[in-house]
N, C-alpha and C positions, 0 to 999 in steps of 0.2 A: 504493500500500500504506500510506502515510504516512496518509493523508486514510480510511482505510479504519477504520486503528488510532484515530485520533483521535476517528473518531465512537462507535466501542465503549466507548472509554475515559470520553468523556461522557455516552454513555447511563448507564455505569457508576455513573459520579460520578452523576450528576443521581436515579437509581434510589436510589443511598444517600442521598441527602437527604429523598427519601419517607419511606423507611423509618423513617430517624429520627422523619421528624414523625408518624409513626405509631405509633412507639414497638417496634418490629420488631428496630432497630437498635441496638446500644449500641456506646459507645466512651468514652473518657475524655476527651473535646474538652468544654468549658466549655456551659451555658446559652446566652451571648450569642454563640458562635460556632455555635451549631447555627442558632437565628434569623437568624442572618447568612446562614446556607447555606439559609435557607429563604427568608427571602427574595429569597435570590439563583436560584429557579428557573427564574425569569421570563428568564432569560438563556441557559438550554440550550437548546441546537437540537434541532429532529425534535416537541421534545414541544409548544412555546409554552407554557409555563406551564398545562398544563390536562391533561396523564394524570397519575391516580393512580396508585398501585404497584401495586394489582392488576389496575390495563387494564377499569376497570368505570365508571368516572368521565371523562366527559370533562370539567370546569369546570360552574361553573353557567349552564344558560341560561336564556332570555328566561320560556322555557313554567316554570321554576320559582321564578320569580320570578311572574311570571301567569300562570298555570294555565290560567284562562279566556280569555285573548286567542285573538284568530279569526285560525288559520292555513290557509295556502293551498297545504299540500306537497301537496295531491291535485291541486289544477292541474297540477302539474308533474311527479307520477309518470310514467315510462315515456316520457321527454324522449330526444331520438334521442341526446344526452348520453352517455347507459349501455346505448345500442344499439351493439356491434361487428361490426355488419353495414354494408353500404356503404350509405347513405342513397338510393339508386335498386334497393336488394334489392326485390325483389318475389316474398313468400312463392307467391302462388296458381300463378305461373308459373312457381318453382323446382317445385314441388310433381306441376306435369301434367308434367313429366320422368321421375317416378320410373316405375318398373316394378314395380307394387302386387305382384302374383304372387310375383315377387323377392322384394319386402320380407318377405310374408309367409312365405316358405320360410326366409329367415334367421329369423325370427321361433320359425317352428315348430322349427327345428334348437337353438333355445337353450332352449327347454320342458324337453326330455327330454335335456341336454348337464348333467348336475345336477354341481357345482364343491363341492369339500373343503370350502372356506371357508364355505360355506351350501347343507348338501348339500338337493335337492329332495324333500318331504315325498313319497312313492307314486314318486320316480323321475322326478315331473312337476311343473314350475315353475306348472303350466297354471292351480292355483287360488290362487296365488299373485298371478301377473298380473292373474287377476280380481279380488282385493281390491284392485290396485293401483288400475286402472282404477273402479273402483266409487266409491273412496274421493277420486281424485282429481275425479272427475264429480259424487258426491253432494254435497258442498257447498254445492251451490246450492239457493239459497231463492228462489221465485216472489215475497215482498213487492217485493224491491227489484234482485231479477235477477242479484245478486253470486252469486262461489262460481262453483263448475260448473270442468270441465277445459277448457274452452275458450283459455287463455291458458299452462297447464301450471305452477301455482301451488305444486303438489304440492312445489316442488325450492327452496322458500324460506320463511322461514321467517314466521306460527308453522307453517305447516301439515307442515313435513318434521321435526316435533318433538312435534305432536301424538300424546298416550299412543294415539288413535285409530291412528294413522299407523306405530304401533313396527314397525321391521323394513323397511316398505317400502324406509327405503335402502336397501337388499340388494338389492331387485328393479329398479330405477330402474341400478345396478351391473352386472346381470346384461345387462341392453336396453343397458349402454353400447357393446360393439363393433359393434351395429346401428344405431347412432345415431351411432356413430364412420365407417361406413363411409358413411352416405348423407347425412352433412353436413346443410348450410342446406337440402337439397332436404325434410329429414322433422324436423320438430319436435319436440320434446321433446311437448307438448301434443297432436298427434297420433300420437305412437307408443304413447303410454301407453293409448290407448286400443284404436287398433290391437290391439295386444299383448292387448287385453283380449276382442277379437273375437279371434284366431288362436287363444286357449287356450281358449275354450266349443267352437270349431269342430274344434279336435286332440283337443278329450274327445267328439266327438260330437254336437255340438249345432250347429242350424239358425239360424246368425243372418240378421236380416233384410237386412244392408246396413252400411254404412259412411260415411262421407263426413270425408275430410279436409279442411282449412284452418283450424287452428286455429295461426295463428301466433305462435312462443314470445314473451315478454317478458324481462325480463331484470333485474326486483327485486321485491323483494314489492312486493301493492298496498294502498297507505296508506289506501285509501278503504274497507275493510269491518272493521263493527261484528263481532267476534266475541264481545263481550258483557265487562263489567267485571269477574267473579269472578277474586282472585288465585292460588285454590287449583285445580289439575287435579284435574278429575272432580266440581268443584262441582256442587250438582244444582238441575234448574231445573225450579219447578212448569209444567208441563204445559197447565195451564188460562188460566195467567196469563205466557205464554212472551213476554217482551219483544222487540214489533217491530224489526228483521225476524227472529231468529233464531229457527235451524227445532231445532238438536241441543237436548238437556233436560237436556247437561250440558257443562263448560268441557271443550275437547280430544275428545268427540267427534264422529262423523260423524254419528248419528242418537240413540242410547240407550244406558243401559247398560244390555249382554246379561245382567246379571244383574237387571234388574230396577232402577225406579226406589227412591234409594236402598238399592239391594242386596237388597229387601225381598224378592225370590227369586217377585212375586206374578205370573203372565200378566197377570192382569185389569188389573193400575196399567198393567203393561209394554203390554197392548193400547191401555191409554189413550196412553201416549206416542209409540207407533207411532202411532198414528191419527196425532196433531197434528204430530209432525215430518215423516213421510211425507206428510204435506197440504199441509204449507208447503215441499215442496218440488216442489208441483205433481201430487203422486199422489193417487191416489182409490185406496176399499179393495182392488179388484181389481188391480189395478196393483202394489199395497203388499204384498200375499202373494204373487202370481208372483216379484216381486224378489227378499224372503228365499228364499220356497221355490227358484228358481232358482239363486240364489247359494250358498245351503245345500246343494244337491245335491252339491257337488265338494268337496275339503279336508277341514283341518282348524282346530282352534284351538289354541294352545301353552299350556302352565299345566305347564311339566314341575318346578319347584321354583316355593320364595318367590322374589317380584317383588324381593326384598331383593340378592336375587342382582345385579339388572341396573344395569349403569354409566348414566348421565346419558343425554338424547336429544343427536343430531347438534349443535345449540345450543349444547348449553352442554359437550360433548365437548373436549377438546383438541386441539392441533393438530395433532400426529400421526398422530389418528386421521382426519381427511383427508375430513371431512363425515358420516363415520357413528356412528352413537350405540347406543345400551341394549346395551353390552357383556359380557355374560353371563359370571359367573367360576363358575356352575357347570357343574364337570364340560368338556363340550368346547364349551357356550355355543351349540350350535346342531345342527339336526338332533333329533334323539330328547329331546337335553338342552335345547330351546329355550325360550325363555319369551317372552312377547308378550303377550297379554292374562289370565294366568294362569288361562284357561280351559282344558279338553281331552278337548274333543270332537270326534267324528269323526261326519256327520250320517247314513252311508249305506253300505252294503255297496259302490258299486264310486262310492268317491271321486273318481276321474280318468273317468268315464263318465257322462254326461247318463241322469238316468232318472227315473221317477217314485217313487222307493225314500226320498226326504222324506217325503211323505205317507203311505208304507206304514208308516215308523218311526212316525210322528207318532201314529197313529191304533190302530194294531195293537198300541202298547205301551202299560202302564201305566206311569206317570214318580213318580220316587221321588227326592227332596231331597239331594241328597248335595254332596262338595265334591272339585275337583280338588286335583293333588298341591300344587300353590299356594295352597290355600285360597279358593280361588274357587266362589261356590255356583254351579250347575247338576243337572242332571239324568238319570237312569240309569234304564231300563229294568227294570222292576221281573222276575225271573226266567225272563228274557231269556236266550237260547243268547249263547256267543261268538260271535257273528257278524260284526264289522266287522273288516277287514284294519287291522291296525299299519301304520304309515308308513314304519319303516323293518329289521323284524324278518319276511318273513312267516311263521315257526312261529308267532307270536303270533296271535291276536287279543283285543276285547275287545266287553263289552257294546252295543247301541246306547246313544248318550249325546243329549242335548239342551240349547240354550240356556232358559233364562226366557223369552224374549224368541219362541223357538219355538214353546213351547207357547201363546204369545197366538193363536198362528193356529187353535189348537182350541178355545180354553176362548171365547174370544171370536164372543158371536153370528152377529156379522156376516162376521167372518172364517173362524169354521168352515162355514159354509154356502158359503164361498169354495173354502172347501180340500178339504172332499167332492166338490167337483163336481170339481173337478183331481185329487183321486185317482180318479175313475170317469171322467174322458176327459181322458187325458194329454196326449191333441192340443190339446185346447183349452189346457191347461197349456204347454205349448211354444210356441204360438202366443202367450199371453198377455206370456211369459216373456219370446219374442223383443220383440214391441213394445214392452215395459215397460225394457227392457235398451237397445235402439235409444233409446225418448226421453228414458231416465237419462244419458245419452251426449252428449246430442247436442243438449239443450232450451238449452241457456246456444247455442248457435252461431246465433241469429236465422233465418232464413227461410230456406228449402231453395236459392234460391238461391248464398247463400253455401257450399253443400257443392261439394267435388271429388270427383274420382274416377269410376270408371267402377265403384262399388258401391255409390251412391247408388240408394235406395228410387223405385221410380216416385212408389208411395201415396203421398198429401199427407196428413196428420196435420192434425188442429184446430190442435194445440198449435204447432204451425208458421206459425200466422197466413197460411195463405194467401190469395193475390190473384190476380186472373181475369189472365190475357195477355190482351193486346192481338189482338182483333181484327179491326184497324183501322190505319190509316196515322198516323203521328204527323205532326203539323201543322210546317211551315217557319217560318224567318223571318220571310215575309210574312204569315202567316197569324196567328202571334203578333202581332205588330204590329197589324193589323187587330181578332183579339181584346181586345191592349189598350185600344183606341181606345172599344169598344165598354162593357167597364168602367169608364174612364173618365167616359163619359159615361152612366151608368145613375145612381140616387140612390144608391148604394153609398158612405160615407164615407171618407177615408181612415185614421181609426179603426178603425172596422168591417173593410177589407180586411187592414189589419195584423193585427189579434187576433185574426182565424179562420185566417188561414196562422200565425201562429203556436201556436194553439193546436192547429191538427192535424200542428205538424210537432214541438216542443217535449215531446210525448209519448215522443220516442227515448230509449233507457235503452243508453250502449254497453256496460254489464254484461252485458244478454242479448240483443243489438240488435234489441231488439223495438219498438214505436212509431215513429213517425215519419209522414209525411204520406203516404207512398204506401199507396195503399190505400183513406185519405178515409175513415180509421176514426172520424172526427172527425163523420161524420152516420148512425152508426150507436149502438145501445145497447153499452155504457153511456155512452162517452165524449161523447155530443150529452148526454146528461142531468147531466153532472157540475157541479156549481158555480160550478167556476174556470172553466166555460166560459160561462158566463152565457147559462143555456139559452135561454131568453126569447126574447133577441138576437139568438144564435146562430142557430138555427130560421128566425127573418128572416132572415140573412144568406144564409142555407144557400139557402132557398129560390127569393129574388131571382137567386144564383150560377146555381142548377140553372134558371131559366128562362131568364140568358143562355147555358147549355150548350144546350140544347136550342132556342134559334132561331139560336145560332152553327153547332152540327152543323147541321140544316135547311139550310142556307145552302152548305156543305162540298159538293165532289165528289171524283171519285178514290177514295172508301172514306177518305176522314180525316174522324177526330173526337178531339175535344179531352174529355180523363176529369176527371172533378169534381176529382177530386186535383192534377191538373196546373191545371187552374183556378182552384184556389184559392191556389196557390203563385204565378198570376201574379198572380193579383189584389191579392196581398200586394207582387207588387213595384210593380204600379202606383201603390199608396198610399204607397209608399216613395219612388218617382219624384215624385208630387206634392207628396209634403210637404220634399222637398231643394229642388223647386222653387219653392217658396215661400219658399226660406229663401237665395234666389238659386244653388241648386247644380243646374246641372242635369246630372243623369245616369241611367245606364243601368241595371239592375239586371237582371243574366245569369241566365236561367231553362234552365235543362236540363229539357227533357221526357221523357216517355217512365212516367211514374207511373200505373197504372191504379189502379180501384176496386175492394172487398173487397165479399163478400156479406153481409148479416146473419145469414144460415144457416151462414156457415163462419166466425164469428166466437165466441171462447170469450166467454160473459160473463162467467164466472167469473173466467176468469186474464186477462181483459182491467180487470178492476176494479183489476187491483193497478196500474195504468199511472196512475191517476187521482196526481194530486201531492198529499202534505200538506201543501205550499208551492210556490209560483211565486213566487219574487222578479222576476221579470222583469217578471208583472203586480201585484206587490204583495197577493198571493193569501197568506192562512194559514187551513188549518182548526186553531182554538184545539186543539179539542177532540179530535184525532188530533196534537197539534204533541208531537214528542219533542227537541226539542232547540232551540237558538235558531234566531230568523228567518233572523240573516244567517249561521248555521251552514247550512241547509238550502239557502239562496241558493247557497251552493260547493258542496252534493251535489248541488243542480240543475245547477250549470255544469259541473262533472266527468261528469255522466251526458251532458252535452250537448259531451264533448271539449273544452271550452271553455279557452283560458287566462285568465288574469286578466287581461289589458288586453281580450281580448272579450267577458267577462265584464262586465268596465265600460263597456264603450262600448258594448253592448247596452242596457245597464239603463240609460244615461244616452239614447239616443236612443229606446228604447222609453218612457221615461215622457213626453217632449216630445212626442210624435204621440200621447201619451193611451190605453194601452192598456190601464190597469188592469183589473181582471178586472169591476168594479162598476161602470166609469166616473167612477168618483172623482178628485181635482185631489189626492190626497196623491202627496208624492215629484215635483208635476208641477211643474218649479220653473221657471213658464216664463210670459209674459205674453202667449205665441203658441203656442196650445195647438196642435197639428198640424204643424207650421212642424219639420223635420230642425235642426236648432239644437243649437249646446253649450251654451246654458243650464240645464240642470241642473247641469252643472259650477261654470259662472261662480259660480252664485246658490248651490249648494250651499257655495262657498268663502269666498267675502259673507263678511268680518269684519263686518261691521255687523249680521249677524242673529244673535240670540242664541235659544237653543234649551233647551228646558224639555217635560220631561217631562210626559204629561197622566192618565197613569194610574196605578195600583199597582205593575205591571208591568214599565215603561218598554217600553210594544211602539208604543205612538203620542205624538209629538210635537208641537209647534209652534213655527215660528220668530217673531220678535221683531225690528222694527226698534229697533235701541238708541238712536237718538235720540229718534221718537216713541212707544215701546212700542205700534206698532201691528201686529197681527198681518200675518205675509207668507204662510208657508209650512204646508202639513202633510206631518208623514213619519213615516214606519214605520225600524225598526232595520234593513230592507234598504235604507233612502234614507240613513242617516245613518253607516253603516258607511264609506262611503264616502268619509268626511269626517274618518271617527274612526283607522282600521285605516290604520295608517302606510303599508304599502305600497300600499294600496287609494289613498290620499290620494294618493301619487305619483304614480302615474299620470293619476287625477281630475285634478293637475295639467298633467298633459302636454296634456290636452283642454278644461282650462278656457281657457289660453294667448291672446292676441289673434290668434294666427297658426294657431290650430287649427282652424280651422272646415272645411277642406275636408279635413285628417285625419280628423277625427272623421266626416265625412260617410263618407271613404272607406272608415274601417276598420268603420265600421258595416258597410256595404253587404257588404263581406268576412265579416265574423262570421256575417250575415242569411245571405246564400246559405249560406253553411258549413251550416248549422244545416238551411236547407231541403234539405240535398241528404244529410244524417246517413245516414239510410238507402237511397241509392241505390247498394248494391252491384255491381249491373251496371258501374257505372260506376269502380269503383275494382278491377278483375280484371285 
């Protein structure tokens, strides 16, 4: 109790010496004794000399003193650190324990179970959950494959603070005794979604399917750009919407329903539907089932001014226990609710699947008007009472609609959409369902990875599917014997590195799409890309495919070896030769079992976004797409590639000694045995005797300098020199430059390489 009082008492003490120096505090104690207690802070316990008095300050750090210095917290995001699960948990196999049926009957018993504290709009949570789920899924953006509910993002922050996002605490609140009772077996990241299928299917509606495995994390993730603006609800042109971001305004999911800049027009509103709907992988038919679906159920809240509501979760107090926009009008929820200070209701039977969107949409004439929040939308011009109150029913009230709704009529392309879904609602519910299914479900990579016994037979484009095997996978022997036969073809061991890496190097774990299986790598777009040095490539490709096809010829028993697996051994053959050249000899562990994709089920469209604006690893930048620095993009490439920072380094330092550059270029090659597995890039990277000098405007290419003879040695790019520069980067470079590092660095290489080739082998991690 002693030691209890004594740390209150100093907090206490230490709390008042802020104050003063903030000027908060008074008291009649002198100048030079205030200064004395100031700077005697550095002596309280609990705080170390660095909180402020209002807990908003922790000292100053590195990044505000340099702004621009290159950090590496997205290496390290989601480290089993901040995971309190048991480090052998294995989500897929907790998962095939549950009893879906179950889940979803609890699921459906909390729909219509509507609680005092946030009573259920129509008596039914059902469109509620859908904007949960909608809103945790829509996030993602096809550029760069971030976003998406795949990871259940939704419960940290910014996004459980996003004005987009008001309220959902409540519903995330409501799903907790179902996510209380089925534990680690159901994730946060698949219930929400879950939740989002039981409530289209408790209002009537035919969904297509399901698939769990989306397992939770456990902090926000540090690696997605949600765009610079300081103010919520900032608005972002449209036409000139900065890669990768898909919303048109700070905080939300897609637009605002009132129109860009509030401007109350369809036509702007159609424009920015188009563009953010697109960058999230939709096409226009896709982009009107969604609203139109979604809009079929609910409503929106606009019951007074937005002045009314308290702070989001964020920046809440601590009492209030993670939930945020606290409403002091009236009873603050229910009838009295406020959220997007809209309020509108789209449809005669809210809680029922129907085609009665379309029939409002069309049937009426729409008239300017504003919610009791001042929020503009639109009202049915002498219009019956027709739509049921949410929670009166003597009431009812006009049809109403968003801005953002009427773009599906005013707008060419989309009206020609939405007539046909009001004259065959089948098609509309068919659309509705696929469109809902791949909003769902697009960030979760290849149908493989789905659970469940509600998973879609159908294979979707969007899905990147690849043919099964239908064939025996090759042995030991057989490998071996393949190897032998690579080896000894003219195939470089240049060459065999930077085509397995260039077709496995494509994996993005955002949406885990790319990677080698598949052998999307001699298909369009990705054989025609740049950084793949088509030329080359096409050579390489084709030499491979003729040792596949006299290796099969050769094969009985029904085995044959797929180009995809072929080309991942062939990478380690080059790997195996060049350690041995460098006196290391070893083995480089190939797991089979990767077949080939077809060009016909191959998107080209949403396979273009896979192309890199940067490869640091082959020293690859296109100028002209570059949005940030070289060796910035080098960490969003190692983060997409799961990488930490010491594999991140010993990648790049043994990839550029075997020569892998995307050009064939000697820059970053910092080695006088160009092929040869070696730490010389390290060594020579670390050379005090070479001095380094800038050679452009830029500083994006360099040159090193022997100091004694000023004769040129080296060249290197800001991803060769980073390495040298970035303190932490340096440290480790030193671990590898070391006299005693060489069979390290062989080894940890060899570790990173497989890592990397085996990204997307799901099968294999269930």
């Amino acid at each position: 109790m002693k030691k209890l009082l004594f740390a209150v008492a100093t907090i206490v003490s230490c709390t008042s010496v802020y104050a003063q120096s903030k000027g908060s505090y008074h008291n009649s104690k002198s100048k030079s004794e205030t200064m004395s207690q100031e700077q005697d802070i550095t002596k309280c316990p609990f705080l170390n000399g660095e909180m402020d008095v209002d807990a908003t300050s922790h000292g100053t750090k590195s990044k505000d003193w340099w702004p621009n210095e290159l950090t590496l917290d997205i290496l390290r995001q989601q480290s089993e650190l901040s995971d309190p699960l048991d480090p052998n948990f294995n989500y897929a196999a907790a998962f095939k324990t549950l009893d879906l049926k179950e889940v979803k009957k609890d699921i459906d018993h909390v729909l219509t179970d509507s609680k005092s504290w946030w009573p259920a709009d129509f008596g039914n949570y059902g469109p509620f959950f859908i904007r949960m789920a909608w809103h945790s899924a829509g996030t993602y953006r096809i550029q760069d494959g971030k976003g998406g509910a795949g990871r259940g993002q939704q419960r940290f922050e910014p996004l459980n603070s996003w004005p987009d996002n008001a309220n959902l605490d409540k519903a995330r609140r409501l799903l907790w005794p179902v996510k209380q009772k089925y534990g680690q077996k159901l994730s946060w990241a698949d219930l929400i979604v879950l939740a989002g299928n039981v409530a289209l299917e408790n209002m009537g509606f035919k969904t297509i399917g399901f698939g769990g495995g989306r397992a939770d994390v456990w902090e926000a993730d540090k690696d997605i750009y949600w765009g610079n603006e300081k103010t919520w609800l900032a608005h972002r042109n449209p036409e000139c919407l900065a890669n990768p971001l898909a919303a048109t305004e700070m905080g939300l999911i897609y637009v605002n329903p009132e129109g860009p800049n509030k401007d109350a027009d369809p036509l702007t509103a159609a424009a920015a539907i188009r563009k953010t709907f697109g960058n999230m992988g939709m096409d226009d038919e896709e982009t009107v089932a969604l609203i139109a679906g979604g809009h079929s159920f609910g409503k929106t809240h606009g019951a007074a001014d937005a002045a009314h509501v308290g702070p989001e979760p964020a920046a809440a107090g601590l009492e209030s226990q993670g939930l945020g926009w606290k409403s002091n009008y009236a009873t603050g929820s229910g009838k009295d609710a406020i959220t997007s200070g809209l309020e509108v209701t789209w449809t005669t039977t809210p809680t029922k699947f129907s085609n009665g969107f379309f029939h409002s949409l069309f049937e009426n004439e729409w008239v300017l008007t504003k919610s009791p929040a001042g929020a503009l939308q639109y009202v049915a011009k002498d219009s019956k009472l027709m739509v049921p109150d949410a929670f009166d029913k003597s009431k009812s009230h006009k049809p109403t609609m968003l801005t953002t709704d009427l773009s599906l009529r005013y707008d060419s392309n989309y009206a020609k959409i939405s007539r046909r879904f009001l004259e065959h609602p089948d098609e509309f519910a068919i659309a509705f369902a696929k469109a809902w299914f791949k909003l769902t479900h697009r960030d979760m990579g290849p149908k493989s990875r789905y659970l469940g016994d509600e998973v879609p037979t159908e294979d979707f484009i969007w899905q990147d599917p690849i043919l099964k095997a239908d064939y025996k996978i090759l042995d030991s022997h057989d490998v071996d014997q393949l190897k032998e036969k690579i080896a000894a073809s003219d195939l470089t061991i240049t060459e065999l590195v930077k085509t397995a890496w260039a077709s496995a190097s494509t994996y993005r774990t955002s949406d885990k799409r790319g990677g080698a299986n598949g052998a999307h790598i001699q298909l369009a777009p990705e054989t025609n890309w740049a950084v793949n040095n088509p030329e080359e490539l096409n050579s390489v490709l084709n030499k491979l495919k003729q040792i596949q096809t006299e290796f099969n010829h050769s094969l009985s028993d029904g085995k044959k070896v797929s180009l995809a697996d072929l080309i991942v051994i062939g990478g380690s053959v080059g790997i195996e030769k060049a350690a041995n050249a460098a006196g290391e000899k070893i083995v480089v562990p190939v797991t089979l079992g990767r077949t080939d994709a077809l060009q016909s089920e191959t998107d080209l469209h949403s396979f273009s976004y896979l192309e890199p604006i940067a490869d640091g690893f082959r020293n690859y930048v296109n100028i002209k797409r570059m949005n940030a620095n070289v060796e910035e993009l080098l960490v969003e490439k190692a983060q997409q590639l799961t990488l930490t920072a010491p594999e991140m380094t010993v990648l790049v330092g043994g990839l550029r000694v075997i020569g892998t550059n995307y050009d064939n270029s000697n820059i970053g090659v910092f080695t006088n045995r160009k092929g040869q597995l070696t730490n010389d890039f390290f060594v020579n990277l670390l050379d005090m005797q070479t001095k380094w000098e800038p050679k452009d405007p830029v500083n994006q290419y360099f040159e090193g300098y022997d100091l004694n003879t000023g004769a040129r040695k080296w060249g290197a790019t800001r991803a060769d020199l980073v390495f040298g520069s970035q303190s932490e980067l340096r440290a480790i470079a030193e671990v590898y430059a070391s006299s005693d590092a060489q069979q390290k660095f062989v080894n940890d290489f060899v570790k990173a390489w497989v890592k990397v080739m085996n990204l997307d082998r799901f099968d294999l991690k269930k």
